[in-house]
Structure formats: structure tokens, C-alpha cells
C-alpha positions as a printed NumPy array, in Angstrom:
array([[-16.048,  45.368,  59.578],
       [-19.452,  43.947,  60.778],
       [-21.962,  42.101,  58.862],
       [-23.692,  44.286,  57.294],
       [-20.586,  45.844,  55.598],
       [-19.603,  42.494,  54.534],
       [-22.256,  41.666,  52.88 ],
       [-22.649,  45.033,  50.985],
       [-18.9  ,  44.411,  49.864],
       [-20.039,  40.795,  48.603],
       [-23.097,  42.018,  46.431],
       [-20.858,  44.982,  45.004],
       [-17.955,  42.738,  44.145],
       [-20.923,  39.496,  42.749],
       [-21.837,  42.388,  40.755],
       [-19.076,  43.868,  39.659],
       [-17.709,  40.936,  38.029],
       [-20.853,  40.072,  36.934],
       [-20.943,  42.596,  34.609],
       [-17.491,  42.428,  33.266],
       [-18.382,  38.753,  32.705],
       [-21.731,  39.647,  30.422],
       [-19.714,  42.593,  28.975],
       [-17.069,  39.407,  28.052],
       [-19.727,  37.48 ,  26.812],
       [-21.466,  39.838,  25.233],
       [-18.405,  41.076,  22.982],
       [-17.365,  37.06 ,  22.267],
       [-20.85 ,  36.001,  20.933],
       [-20.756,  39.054,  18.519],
       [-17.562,  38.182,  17.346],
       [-18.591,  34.741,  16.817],
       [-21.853,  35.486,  15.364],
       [-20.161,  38.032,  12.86 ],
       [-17.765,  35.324,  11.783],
       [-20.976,  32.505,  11.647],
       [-22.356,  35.493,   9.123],
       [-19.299,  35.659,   7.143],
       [-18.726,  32.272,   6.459],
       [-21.886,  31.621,   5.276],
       [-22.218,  34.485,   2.853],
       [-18.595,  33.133,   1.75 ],
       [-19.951,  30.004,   1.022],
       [-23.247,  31.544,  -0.836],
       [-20.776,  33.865,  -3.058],
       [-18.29 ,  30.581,  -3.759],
       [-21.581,  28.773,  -4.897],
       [-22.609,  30.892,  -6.769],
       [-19.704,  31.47 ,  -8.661],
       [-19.133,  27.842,  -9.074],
       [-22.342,  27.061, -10.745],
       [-22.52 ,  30.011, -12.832],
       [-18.959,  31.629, -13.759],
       [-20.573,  34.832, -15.073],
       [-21.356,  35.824, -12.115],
       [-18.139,  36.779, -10.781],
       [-18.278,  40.178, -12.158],
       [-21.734,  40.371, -10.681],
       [-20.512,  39.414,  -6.938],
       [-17.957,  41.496,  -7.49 ],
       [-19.452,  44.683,  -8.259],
       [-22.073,  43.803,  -5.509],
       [-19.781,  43.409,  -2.99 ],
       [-17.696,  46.395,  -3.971],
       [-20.46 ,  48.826,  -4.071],
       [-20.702,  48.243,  -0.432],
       [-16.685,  50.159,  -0.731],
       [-14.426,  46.953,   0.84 ],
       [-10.94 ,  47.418,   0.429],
       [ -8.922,  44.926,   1.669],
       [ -7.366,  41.838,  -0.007],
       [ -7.451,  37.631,   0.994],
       [ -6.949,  34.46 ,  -0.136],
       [-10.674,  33.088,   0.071],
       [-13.289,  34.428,  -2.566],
       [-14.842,  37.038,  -0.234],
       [-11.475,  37.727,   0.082],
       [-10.355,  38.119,  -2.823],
       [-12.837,  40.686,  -3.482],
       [-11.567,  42.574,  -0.285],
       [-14.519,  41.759,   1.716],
       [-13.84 ,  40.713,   5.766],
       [-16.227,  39.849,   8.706],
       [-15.258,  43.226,  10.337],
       [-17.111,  44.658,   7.184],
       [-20.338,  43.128,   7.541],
       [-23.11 ,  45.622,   7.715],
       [-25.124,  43.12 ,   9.68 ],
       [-22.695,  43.724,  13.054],
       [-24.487,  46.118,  15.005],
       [-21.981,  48.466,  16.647],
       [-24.583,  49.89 ,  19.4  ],
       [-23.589,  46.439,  20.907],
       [-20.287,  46.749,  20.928],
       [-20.528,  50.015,  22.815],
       [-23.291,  48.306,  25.174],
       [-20.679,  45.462,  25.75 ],
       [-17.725,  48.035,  26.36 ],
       [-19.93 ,  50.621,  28.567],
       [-21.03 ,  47.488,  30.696],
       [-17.645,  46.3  ,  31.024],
       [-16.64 ,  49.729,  31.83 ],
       [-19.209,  49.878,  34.237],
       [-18.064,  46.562,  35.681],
       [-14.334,  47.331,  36.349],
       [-15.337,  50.978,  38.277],
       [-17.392,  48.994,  40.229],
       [-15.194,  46.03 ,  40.989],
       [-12.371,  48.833,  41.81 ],
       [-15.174,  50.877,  44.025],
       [-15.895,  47.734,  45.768],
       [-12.042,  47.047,  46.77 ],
       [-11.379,  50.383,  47.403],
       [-14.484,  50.197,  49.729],
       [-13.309,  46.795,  51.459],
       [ -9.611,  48.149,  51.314],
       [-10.734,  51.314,  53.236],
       [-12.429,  49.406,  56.302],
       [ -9.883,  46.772,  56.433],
       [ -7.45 ,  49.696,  56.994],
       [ -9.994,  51.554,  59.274],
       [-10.144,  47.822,  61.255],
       [ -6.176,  47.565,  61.743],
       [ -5.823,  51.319,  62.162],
       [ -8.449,  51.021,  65.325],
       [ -6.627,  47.984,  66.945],
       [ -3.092,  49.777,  66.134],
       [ -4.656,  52.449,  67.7  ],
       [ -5.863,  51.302,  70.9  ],
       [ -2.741,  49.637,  71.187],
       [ -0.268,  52.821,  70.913],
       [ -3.119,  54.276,  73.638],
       [ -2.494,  51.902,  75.963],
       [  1.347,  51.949,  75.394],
       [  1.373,  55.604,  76.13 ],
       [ -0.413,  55.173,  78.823],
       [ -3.7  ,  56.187,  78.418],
       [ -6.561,  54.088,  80.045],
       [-10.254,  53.888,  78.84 ],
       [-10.226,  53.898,  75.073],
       [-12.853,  50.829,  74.024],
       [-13.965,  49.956,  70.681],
       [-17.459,  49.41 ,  69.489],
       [-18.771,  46.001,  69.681],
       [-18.293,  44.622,  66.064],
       [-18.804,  40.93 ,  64.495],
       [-16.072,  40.683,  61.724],
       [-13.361,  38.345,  60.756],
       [-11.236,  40.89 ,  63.792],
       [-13.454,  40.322,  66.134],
       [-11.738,  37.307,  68.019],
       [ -8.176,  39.367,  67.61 ],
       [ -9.844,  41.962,  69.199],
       [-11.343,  39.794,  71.996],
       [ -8.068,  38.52 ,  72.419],
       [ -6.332,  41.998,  73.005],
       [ -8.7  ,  42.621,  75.385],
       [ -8.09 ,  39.7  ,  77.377],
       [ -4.022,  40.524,  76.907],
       [ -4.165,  43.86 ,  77.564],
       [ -6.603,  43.676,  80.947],
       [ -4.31 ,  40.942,  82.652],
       [ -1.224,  43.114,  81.504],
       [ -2.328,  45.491,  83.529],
       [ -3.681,  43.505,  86.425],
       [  0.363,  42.299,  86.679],
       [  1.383,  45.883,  85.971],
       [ -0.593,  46.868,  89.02 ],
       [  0.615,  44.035,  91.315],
       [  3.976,  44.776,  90.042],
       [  3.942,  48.647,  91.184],
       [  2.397,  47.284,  94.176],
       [  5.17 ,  44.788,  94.941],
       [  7.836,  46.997,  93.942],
       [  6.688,  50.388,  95.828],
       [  6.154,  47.91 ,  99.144],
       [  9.87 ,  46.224,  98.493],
       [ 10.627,  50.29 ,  98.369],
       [  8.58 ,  51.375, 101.502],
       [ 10.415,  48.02 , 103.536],
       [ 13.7  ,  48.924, 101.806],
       [ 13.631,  52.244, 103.338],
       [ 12.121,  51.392, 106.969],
       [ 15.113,  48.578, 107.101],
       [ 17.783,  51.416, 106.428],
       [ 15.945,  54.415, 108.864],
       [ 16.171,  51.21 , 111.628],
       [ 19.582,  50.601, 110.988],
       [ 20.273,  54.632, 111.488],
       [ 19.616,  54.152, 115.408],
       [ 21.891,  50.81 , 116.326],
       [ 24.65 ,  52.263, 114.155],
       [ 24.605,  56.062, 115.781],
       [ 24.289,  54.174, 119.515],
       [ 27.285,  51.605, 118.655],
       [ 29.341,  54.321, 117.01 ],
       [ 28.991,  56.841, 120.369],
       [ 29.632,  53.698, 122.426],
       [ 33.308,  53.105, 120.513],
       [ 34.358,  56.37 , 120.894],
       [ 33.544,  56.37 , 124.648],
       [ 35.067,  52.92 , 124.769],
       [ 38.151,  53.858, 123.188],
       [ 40.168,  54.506, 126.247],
       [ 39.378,  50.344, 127.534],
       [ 39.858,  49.017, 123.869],
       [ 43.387,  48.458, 122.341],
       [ 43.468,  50.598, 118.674],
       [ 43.373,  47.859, 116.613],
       [ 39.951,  46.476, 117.909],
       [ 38.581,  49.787, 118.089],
       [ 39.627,  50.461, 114.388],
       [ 38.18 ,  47.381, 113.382],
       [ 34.805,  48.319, 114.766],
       [ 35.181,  51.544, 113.023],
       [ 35.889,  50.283, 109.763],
       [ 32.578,  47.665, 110.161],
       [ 30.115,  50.858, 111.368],
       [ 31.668,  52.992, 108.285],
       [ 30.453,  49.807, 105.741],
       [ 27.344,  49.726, 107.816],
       [ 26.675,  53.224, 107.483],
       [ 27.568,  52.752, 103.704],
       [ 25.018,  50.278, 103.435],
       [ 22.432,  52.502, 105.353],
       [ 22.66 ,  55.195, 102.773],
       [ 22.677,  52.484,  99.748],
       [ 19.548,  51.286, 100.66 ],
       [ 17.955,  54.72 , 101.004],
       [ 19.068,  55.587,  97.614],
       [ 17.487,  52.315,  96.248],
       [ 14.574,  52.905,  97.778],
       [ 13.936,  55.995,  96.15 ],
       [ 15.17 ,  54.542,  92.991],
       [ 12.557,  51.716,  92.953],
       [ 10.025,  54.112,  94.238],
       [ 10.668,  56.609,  91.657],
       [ 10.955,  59.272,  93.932],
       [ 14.629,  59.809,  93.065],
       [ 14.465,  63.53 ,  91.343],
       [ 17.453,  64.336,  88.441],
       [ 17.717,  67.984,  87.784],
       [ 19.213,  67.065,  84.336],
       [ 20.803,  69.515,  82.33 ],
       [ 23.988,  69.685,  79.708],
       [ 26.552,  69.065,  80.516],
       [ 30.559,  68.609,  79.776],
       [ 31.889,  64.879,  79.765],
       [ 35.079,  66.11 ,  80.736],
       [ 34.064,  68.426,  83.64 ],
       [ 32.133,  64.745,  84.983],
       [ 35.189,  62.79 ,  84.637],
       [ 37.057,  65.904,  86.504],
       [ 34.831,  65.813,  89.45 ],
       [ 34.037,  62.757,  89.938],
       [ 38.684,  62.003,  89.28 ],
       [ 39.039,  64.535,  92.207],
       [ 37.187,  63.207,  94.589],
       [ 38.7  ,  59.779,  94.616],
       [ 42.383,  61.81 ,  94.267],
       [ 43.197,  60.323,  97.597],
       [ 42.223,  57.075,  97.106],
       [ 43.949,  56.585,  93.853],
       [ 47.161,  57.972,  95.673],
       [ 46.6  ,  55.509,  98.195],
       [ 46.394,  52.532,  95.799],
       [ 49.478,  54.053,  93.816],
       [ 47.456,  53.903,  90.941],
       [ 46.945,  56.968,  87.963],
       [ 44.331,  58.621,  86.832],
       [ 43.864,  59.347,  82.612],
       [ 41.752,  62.224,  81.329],
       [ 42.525,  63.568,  78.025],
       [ 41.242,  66.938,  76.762],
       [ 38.881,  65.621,  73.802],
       [ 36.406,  69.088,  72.918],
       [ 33.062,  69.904,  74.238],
       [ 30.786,  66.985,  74.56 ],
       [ 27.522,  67.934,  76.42 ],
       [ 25.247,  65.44 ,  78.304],
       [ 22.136,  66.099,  79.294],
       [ 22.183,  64.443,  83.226],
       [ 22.349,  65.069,  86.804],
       [ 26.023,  66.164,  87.231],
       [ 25.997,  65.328,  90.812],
       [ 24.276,  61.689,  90.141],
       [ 25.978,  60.88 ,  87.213],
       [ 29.513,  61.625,  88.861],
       [ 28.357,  59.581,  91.63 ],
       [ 27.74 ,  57.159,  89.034],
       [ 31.077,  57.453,  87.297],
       [ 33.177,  57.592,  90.475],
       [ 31.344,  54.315,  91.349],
       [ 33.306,  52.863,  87.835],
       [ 36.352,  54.792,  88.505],
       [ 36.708,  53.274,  92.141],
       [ 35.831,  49.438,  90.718],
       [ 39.089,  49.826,  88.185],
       [ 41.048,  51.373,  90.703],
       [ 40.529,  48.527,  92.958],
       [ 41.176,  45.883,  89.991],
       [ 44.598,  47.793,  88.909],
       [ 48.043,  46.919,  89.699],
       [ 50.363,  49.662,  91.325],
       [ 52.034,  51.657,  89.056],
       [ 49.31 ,  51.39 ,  86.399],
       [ 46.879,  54.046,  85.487],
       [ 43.111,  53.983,  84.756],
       [ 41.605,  55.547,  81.687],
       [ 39.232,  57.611,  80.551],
       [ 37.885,  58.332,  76.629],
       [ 34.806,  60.009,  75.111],
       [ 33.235,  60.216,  72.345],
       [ 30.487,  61.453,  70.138],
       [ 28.012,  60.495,  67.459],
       [ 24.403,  61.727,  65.915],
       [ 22.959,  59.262,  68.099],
       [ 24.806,  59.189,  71.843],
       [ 28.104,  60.251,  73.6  ],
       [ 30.057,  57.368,  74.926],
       [ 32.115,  57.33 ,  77.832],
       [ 34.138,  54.822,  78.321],
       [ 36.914,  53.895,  81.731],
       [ 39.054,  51.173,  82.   ],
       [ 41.712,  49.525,  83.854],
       [ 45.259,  47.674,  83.268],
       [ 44.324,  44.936,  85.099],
       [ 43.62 ,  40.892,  84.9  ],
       [ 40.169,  41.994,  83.614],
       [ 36.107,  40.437,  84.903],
       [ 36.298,  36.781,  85.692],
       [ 34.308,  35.331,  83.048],
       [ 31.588,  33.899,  85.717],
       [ 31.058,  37.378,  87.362],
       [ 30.797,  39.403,  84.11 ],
       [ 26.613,  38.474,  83.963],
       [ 26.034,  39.266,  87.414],
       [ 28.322,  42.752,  87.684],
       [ 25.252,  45.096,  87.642],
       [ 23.088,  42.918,  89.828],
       [ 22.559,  43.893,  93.635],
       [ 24.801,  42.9  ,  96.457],
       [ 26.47 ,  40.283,  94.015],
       [ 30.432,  40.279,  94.896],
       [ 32.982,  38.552,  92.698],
       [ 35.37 ,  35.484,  94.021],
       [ 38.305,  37.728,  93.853],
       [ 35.885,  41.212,  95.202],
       [ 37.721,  42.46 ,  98.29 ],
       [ 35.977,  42.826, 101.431],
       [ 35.779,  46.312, 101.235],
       [ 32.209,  47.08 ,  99.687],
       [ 29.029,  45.639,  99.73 ],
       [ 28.122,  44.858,  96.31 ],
       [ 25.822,  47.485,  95.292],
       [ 27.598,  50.312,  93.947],
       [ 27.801,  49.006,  90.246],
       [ 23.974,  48.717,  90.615],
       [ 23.48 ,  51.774,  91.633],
       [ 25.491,  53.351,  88.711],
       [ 23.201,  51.567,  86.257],
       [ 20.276,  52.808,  87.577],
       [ 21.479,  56.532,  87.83 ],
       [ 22.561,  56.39 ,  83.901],
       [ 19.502,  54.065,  82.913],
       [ 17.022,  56.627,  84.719],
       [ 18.841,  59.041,  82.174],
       [ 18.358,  57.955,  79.111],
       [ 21.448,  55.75 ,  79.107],
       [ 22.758,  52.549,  79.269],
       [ 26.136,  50.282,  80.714],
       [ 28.064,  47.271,  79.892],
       [ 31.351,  45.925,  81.001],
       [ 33.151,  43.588,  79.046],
       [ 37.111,  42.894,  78.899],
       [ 39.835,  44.486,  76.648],
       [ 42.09 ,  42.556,  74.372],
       [ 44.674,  42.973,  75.924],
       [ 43.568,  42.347,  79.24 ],
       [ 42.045,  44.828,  81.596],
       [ 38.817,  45.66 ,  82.478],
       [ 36.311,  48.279,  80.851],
       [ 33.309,  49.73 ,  81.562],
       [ 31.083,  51.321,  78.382],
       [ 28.341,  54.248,  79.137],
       [ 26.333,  55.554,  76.388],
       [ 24.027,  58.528,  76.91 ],
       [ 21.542,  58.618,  73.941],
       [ 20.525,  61.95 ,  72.682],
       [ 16.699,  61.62 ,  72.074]])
């Protein structure tokens, strides 16, 4: 609200309870003045009586020819004669009093209604421009006002043009961390394909266990190579997710069969029970990259002869996946830092390079899900996905 409506809402409420005041006052000195009336004609009757005894009949049949019928202990009284019967109270103003008061409380309750209105119109406009700007939308500006919001809405300004001065540099920073991210792993793509021809031309002069060593480091290399491609696109949101529905259990099928020969390897089972339909609504080939990603993390932290486990289920608001192992569980120092980039546990073996439980959080995160890992119980290690359905 500016000035101008201010003071328009200050004269109408001044007035508006300046009439229910004189309506007040108005109606009080009437009463009073009706009762000033009555006691004096109470004394004159009294008096008269006293002095002259006769007269009672007289006052009597004076008073009741004006047709009084009601009783009391005083001699007016007793002749059933009140103030409220008084033919001097003028009842035109009584009326004036209660039409002014009248008058009075529409107008006080037009004058809040008035100031209630554009207060709400005030915080409805700020609300406004702020659910603009979190959708997205650039360019809305108010009208320059001078109100009791006026330094709130300077304020928002101010917050709202350096948030996205850092939202800028941020998209900037990020998309040229992306752009680097991805020129690091294309250069890495020319070394590795040149040392890996060289081994296998070398092979002959190298004894196999050097040569399979040099092997294994070009396979994590190349590993790497592809990881940082993928988080490049991530970061740069260029990463596309043809997202559709989708079974759980045909994901946890999938993504169980293609680390079939790993988990025979490691002597270590693989639980899926049947539990009904649950659609998704996801990337199947992502999110299984995603799950296997889980899978192969508690098949690494199992013991032989144990099995890792799978369970889903659902619920108005998500479908929750959830794998875990039989193992000693997450050291309590690594469980913070599981999801974070490159980070590799004390007892992590050197097989990986600590990015593949990053990369399965940002797959289910850029689908409307999220992941935690926390320990069982009963020891063992589990890993909780929740797909939300809105």
C-alpha cells in the first residue's frame, strides 16, 4: 500500500469510530438525562404528597391517565410510573443514536475490509514474484510503492538479483568443470589406445604376469575414461533419460544377469523374489546401470557362501528398492562420504576407482529419486532407493 491508500484507510477508520463513539455518547446522555428527569419529578410528586396528603389521589390519577403500568418501591413507583415512561424522552434520538452507530460499525468494517484487501493484495504480489522467480521466470517487477513493504521488497530485490548473479557463476563454473571434465577423458582416449596396441605387440618380450598387470591398469584406465565422460554429461545436463514404466523386478533381472559371472566368481548368491508388478517410471538401461553399480559394491563386501538381497516395495507415495549384503557392514567413518566422487573406503579394494556409487546417485536423483546406505542390525550392508511417484 502507498501513501495515499494509507491515509484514506486512516480517515475511514478516525471516522468510523468516531461515529460509533457519538452514537455511544449520544445514547448515554439520553439515558442519563431521562433518569435526571425522573428523579426530579419523583421528588416534586413526594413533595407534594408530603405537604398535602390529599393529593395522593390527585398524583395518582394524573400519573395514571398517562396509562403506566408497572409497580416500585419509590412513590413514582408505586404508582407504576418509570423513567422509560417519560413522555419527555424523545425516541427520534434514540434512532439517530442507533442509525449513527449503525453507520459507524459498516464503516469501521468497510474500512478493514478495505485495509485487509490491500494488505493481502501486498503479500499476494511479493508471494507472487517470488513463486515467478522460483519457476523460473525472469522479468516480473513490481511498481514502485512507499508502504510499510517497501524495505521487504527492496530487500528481495537485493536477494533475489545476487541469487542469481551466483546462480549464473555457478552454471558457469559447473558447465566449464563439465567442458574440462570431458576434454581430460577424450585426452586420455589416445595414450590409453597407443599403450594398449603397444602391450599386445609387446607380449611376445614380456613375461604374462607383467603383461597382465598392464592389462588390468589400461582396463581401470579405460574405466575411468568412460566415468568421466558420463559425469561430464551429468554435470552438463546433457545426459538424456528416455524414462518410461517400468517393472522393478525386470531391473533387478537385468542388471542380476549381467554381473552373473562376477557373482560366480566371488562365490557369492544372488536374491530376487517374485513380489507383483511394481512399475517405475526411469531409464531401464541407466537405472540398471545404476543398480548393478549397488549390486557389485555388496558383492564385493560379502563373504563366500553368502548371498546378496534384493526387496521391493510400494506405497501411494514411491516404490522402494532396497539390496543388501551379509557382510561386516560401512565403516562408520566412510558411511558420509559413500556417494561422494572418487572417495574409497580404508578397507575399498583396489579394484575401482571410487566413482561408481556417485554415479548411481546421480542416475536415480536425475529421476525423481533418491539413495541412502546405512547398516542392518544384524550386520551387513544396505543400500535404500526410493523412486517417488509425482
Amino acid at each position: 500500500m502507498n501513501k495515499k491508500s494509507t491515509i484514506k484507510i486512516t480517515i475511514l477508520f478516525v471516522l468510523s469510530v468516531s461515529l460509533i463513539v457519538a452514537a455511544m455518547t449520544t445514547y448515554l446522555l439520553t439515558i442519563y438525562y431521562r433518569q435526571v428527569c425522573f428523579d426530579i419529578l419523583e421528588r416534586f410528586c413526594g413533595y407534594m404528597i408530603e405537604k398535602n396528603p390529599d393529593s395522593r389521589q390527585a398524583v395518582w390519577e394524573l400519573l395514571k391517565t398517562q396509562d403506566f403500568h408497572r409497580t416500585g418501591e419509590n412513590v413514582l413507583s408505586n404508582f407504576s410510573y418509570y423513567p422509560s415512561n417519560l413522555g419527555i424522552t424523545d425516541k427520534t434520538v434514540l434512532w439517530i443514536a442507533a442509525f449513527v452507530f449503525l453507520a459507524g460499525g459498516i464503516l469501521f468494517l468497510f474500512s478493514f475490509w478495505y485495509w485487509h484487501r490491500k494488505l493481502d493484495a501486498r503479500i499476494q504480489g511479493l508471494t507472487g514474484y517470488l513463486e515467478s522467480i522460483n519457476t523460473g521466470v525472469q522479468g516480473f517487477v513490481f511498481d514502485s510503492s512507499d508502504d510499510e513493504f517497501s524495505k521487504l521488497q527492496d530487500e528481495i530485490y537485493k536477494t533475489v538479483t545476487e541469487l542469481y548473479q551466483t546462480r549464473e557463476e555457478a552454471l558457469t563454473a559447473r558447465n566449464n568443470f563439465a567442458e574440462n571434465l570431458s576434454n581430460i577423458a577424450h585426452q586420455l582416449k589416445t595414450p590409453i589406445t597407443s599403450i594398449s596396441l603397444t602391450v599386445q605387440m609387446a607380449k611376445k618380450n614380456l613375461g604374462d604376469t607383467r603383461a597382465a598387470e598392464i592389462e588390468r591398469q589400461i582396463i581401470r584406465l579405460t574405466h575411468l575414461e568412460e566415468a568421466l565422460l558420463l559425469l561430464s554429461r551429468i554435470d552438463a545436463g546433457t545426459l538424456a533419460f528416455d524414462r518410461k514404466p517400468t517393472d522393478v523386478f525386470t531391473i533387478l533381472s537385468l542388471a542380476s544377469d549381467n554381473l552373473n559371472e562376477l557373482f560366480m566368481q566371488k562365490g557369492v548368491l544372488i536374491d530376487i523374489p517374485e513380489m507383483g508388478e511394481m512399475n517405475v517410471n526411469v531409464d531401464l538401461n541407466w537405472t540398471m546401470e545404476a543398480v548393478m553399480n549397488l549390486m557389485k559394491n555388496c558383492m564385493e563386501a560379502a563373504r563366500i557362501g553368502t548371498a546378496v538381497h534384493c526387496s521391493y516395495e510400494k506405497n501411494p507415495l514411491y516404490v522402494q528398492i532396497r539390496i543388501w549384503d551379509e557382510g561386516d557392514g560401512f565403516a562408520k567413518e566412510d558411511l558420509p562420504h559413500l556417494f561422494e566422487r572418487f572417495y574409497r573406503g580404508e578397507k575399498a579394494k583396489n579394484t575401482g576407482i571410487g566413482i561408481g556409487l556417485s554415479l548411481s546417485k546421480a542416475i536415480i536423483e536425475k529421476q525423481n529419486g533418491i539413495i541412502r546406505a546405512f547398516n542392518l542390525p544384524n550386520s551387513g550392508a544396505c543400500f535404500e532407493v526410493r523412486f517417488y511417484t509425482a
